[in-house]
MDTraj code that builds the backbone (N, CA, C; nanometers):
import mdtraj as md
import numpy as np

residues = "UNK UNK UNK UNK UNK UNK UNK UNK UNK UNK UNK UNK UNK UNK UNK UNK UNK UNK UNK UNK UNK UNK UNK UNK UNK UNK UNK UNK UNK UNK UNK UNK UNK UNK UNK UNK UNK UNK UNK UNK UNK UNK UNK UNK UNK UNK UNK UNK UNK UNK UNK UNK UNK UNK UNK UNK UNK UNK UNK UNK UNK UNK UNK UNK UNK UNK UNK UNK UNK UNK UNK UNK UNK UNK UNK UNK UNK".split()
xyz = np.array([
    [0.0843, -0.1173, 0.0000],
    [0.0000, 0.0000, 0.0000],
    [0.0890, 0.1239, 0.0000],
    [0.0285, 0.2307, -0.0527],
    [0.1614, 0.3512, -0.0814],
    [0.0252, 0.4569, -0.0396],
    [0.0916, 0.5461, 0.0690],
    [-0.0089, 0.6833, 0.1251],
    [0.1188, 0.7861, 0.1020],
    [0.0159, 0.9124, 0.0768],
    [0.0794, 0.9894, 0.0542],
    [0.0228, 1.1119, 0.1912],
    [0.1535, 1.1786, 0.1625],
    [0.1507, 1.2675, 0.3342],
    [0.1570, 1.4238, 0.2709],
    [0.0513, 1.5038, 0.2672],
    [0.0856, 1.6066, 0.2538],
    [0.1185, 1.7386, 0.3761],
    [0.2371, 1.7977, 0.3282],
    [0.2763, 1.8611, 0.4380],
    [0.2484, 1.9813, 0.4231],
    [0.1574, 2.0385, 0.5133],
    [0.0896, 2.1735, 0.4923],
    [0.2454, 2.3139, 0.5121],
    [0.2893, 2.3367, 0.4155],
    [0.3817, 2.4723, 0.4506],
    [0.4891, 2.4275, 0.3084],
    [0.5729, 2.5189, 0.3093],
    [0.7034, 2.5292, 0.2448],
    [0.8006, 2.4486, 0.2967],
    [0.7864, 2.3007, 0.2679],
    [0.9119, 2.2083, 0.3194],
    [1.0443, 2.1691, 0.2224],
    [1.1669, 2.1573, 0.2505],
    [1.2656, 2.1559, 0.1640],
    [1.2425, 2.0145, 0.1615],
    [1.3339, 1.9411, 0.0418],
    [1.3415, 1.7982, 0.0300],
    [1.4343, 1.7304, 0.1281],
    [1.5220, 1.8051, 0.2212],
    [1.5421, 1.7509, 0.3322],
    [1.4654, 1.6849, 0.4774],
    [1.3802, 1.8165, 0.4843],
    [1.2426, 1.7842, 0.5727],
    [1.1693, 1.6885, 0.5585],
    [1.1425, 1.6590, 0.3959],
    [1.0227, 1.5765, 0.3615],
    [1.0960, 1.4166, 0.3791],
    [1.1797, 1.4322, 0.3229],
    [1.3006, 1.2669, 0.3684],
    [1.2823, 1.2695, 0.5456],
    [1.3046, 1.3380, 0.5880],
    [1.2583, 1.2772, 0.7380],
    [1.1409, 1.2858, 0.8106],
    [1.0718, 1.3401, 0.7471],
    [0.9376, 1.3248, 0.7920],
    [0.8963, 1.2063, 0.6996],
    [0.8989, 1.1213, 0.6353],
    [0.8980, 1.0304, 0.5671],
    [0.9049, 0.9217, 0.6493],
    [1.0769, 0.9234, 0.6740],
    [1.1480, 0.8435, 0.7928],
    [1.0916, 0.8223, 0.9089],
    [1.0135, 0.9275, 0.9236],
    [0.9705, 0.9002, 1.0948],
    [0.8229, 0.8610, 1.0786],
    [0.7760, 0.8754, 0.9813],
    [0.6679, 0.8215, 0.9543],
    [0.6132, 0.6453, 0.8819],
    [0.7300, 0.6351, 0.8531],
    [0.7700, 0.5297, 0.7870],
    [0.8037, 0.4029, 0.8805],
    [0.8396, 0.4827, 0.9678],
    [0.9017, 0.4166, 1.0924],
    [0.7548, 0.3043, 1.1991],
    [0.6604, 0.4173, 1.1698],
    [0.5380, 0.3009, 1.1892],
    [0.4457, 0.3162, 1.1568],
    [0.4779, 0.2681, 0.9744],
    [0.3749, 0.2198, 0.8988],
    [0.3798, 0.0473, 0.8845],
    [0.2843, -0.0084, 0.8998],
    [0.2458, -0.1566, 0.8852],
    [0.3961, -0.2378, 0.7344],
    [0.4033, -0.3553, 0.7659],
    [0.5265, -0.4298, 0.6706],
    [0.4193, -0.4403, 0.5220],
    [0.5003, -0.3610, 0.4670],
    [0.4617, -0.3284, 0.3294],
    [0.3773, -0.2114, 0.2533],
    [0.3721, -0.1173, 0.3966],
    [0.3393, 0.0043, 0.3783],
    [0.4617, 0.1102, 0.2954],
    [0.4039, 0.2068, 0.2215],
    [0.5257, 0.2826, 0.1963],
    [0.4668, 0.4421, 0.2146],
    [0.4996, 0.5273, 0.2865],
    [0.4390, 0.6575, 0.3257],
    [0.5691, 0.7702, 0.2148],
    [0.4876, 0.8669, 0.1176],
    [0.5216, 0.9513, 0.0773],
    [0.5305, 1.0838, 0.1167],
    [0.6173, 1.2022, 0.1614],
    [0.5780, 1.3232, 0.1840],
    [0.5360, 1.4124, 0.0861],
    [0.4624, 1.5210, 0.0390],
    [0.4674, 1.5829, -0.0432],
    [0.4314, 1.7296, 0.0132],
    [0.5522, 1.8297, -0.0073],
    [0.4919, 1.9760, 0.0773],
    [0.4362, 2.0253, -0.0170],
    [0.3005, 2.1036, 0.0450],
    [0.1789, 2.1683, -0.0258],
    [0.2719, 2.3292, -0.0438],
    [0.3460, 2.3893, -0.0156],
    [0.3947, 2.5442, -0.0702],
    [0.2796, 2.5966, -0.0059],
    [0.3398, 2.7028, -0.0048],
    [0.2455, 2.8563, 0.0328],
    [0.3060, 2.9590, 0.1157],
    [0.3688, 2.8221, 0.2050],
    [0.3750, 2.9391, 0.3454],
    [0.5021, 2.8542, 0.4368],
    [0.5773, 2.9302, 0.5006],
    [0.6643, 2.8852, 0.6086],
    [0.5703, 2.7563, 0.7168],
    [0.5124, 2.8367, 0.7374],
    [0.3787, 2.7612, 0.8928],
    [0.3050, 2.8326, 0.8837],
    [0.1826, 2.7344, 0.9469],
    [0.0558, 2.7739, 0.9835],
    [0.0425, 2.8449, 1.1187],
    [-0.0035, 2.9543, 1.1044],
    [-0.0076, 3.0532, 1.1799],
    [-0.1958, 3.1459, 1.1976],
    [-0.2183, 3.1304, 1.1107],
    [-0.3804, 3.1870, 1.0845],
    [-0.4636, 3.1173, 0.9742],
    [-0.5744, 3.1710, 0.9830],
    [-0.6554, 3.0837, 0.8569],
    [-0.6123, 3.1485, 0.7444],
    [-0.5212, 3.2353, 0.7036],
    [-0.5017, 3.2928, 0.5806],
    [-0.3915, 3.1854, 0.5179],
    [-0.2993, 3.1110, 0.6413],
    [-0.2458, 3.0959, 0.5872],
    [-0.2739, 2.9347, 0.5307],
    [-0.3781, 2.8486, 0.5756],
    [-0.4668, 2.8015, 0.5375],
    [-0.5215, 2.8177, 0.3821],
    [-0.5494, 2.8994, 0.3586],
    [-0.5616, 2.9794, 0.2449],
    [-0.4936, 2.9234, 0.1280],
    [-0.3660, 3.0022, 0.2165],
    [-0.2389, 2.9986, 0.0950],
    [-0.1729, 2.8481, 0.0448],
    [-0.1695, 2.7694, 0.1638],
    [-0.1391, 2.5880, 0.1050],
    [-0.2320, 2.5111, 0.0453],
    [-0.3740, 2.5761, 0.0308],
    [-0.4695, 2.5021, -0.0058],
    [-0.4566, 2.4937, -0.1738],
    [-0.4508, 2.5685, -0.2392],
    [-0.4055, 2.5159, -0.3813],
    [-0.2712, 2.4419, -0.4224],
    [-0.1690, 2.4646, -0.3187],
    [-0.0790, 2.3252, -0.3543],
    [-0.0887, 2.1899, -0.3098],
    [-0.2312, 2.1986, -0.1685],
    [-0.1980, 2.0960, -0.1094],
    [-0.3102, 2.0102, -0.1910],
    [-0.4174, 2.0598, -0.2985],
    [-0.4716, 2.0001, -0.3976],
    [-0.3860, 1.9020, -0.5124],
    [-0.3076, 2.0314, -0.5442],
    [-0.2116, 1.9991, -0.6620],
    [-0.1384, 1.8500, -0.6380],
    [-0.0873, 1.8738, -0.5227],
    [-0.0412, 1.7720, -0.4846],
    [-0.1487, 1.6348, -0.4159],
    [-0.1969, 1.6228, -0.4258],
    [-0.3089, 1.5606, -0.3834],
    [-0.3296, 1.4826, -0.5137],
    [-0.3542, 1.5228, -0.6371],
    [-0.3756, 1.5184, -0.7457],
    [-0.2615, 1.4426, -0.8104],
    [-0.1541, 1.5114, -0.7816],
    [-0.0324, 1.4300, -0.8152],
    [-0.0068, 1.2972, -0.7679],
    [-0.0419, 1.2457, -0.6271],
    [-0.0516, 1.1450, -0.5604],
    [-0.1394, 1.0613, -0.6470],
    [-0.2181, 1.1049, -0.6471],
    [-0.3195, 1.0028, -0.6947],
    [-0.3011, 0.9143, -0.8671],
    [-0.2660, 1.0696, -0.9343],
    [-0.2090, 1.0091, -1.0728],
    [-0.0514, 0.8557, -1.0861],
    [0.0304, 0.9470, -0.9404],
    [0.1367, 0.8334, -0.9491],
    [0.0486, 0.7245, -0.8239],
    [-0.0399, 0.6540, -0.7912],
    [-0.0776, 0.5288, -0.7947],
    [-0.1177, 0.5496, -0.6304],
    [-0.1122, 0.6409, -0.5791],
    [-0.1140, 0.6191, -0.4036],
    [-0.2575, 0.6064, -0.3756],
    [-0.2638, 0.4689, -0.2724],
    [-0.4159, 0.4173, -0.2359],
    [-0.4717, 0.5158, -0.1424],
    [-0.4007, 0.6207, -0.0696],
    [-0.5116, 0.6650, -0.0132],
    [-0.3878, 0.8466, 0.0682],
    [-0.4450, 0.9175, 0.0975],
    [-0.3920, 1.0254, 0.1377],
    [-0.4416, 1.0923, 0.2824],
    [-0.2952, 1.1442, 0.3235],
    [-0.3658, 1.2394, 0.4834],
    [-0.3200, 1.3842, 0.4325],
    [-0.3333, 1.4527, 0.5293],
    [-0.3157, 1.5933, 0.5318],
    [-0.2159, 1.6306, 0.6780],
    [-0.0726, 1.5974, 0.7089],
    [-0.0527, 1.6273, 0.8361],
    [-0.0802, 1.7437, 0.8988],
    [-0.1314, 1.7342, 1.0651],
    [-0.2118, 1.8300, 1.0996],
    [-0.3125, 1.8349, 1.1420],
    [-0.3838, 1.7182, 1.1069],
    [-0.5169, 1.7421, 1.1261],
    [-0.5911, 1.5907, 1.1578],
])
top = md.Topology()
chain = top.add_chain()
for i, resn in enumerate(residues, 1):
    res = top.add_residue(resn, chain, resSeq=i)
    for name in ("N", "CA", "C"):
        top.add_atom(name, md.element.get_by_symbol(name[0]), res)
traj = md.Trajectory(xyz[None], top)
């Protein structure tokens, strides 16, 4: 099974490799957990900034789904 993790903010591809890792760390044997940062914003701080990750955290959402992932979260929430 392959989930995909979207990370609400502006994460570098360093971040997303360990948030991966630590997430990965306990997913079920034969799970595989993806990160993908939604852009917009440093952190969530107000609903604006809510706002602002919500069209990447689609995009990416979208992207997940085209490359094959059974199912998606939103970390955060």
């Amino acid at each position: 099974m392959k989930l995909a993790v979207i990370l609400p903010g502006d994460y570098d591809e360093e971040l997303c490799e360990q948030k991966e890792k630590y997430l990965n760390h306990f997913a079920s044997v034969g799970t595989q957990i993806k990160a993908f940062p939604s852009g917009g914003t440093k952190s969530i701080g107000s609903l604006i900034d809510f706002v602002l990750i919500a069209p990447g955290a689609v995009e990416q959402a979208i992207k997940a789904e085209k490359a094959g992932f059974d199912g998606l979260a939103l970390q955060g929430t």
